[in-house]
C-alpha positions in Angstrom: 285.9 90.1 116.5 287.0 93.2 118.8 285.3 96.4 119.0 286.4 99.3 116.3 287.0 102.2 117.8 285.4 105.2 117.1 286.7 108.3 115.7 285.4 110.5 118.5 285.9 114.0 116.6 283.5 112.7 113.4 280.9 111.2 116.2 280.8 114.6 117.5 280.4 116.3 113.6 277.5 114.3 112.3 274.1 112.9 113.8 272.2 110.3 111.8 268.2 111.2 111.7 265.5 108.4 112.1 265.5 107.4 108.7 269.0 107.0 108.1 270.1 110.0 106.8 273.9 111.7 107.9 273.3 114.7 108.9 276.3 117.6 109.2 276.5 121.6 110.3 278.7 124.0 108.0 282.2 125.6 108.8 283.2 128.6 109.4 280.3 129.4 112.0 282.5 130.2 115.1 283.8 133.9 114.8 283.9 136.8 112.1 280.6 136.5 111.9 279.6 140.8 112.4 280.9 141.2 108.4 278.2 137.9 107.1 275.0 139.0 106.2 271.8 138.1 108.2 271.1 135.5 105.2 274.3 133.9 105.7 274.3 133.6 109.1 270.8 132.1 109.4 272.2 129.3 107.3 274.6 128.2 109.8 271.7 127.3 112.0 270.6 124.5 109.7 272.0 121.2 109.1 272.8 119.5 105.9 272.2 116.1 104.4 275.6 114.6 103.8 275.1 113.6 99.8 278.4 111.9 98.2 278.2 108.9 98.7 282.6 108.2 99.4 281.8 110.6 102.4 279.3 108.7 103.5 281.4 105.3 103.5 283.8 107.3 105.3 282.0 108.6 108.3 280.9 104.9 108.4 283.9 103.3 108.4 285.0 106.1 111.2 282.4 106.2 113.5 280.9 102.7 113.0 278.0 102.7 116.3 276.8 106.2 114.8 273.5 106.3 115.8 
């Protein structure tokens, strides 16, 4: 069987933690940020725990040697 390639733009979105988990950051984090309140920007700094599990199938099937 050859290598799949990976979908290098989804390798570089989400990180997968020790235990398995996919882990993502939000959008819209990059400019207009002045007019978002202190709460909302604070959010951006966390990441999120990708949940549905067709996204999840996807990302796999993207960027198979995720690690």
């Amino acid at each position: 069987m050859p290598k799949i390639k990976t979908h290098k733009a989804t390798a570089k979105r989400f990180k997968v933690t020790g235990t398995g988990k996919i882990m993502r950051l939000k959008g819209r984090r990059s400019h207009l940020r002045r007019r978002k309140s202190k709460r909302v920007q604070r959010s951006f700094d966390r990441t999120f725990e990708v949940k549905t599990k067709g996204e999840k199938a996807r990302i796999k099937r993207l960027a198979p040697y995720l690690k």
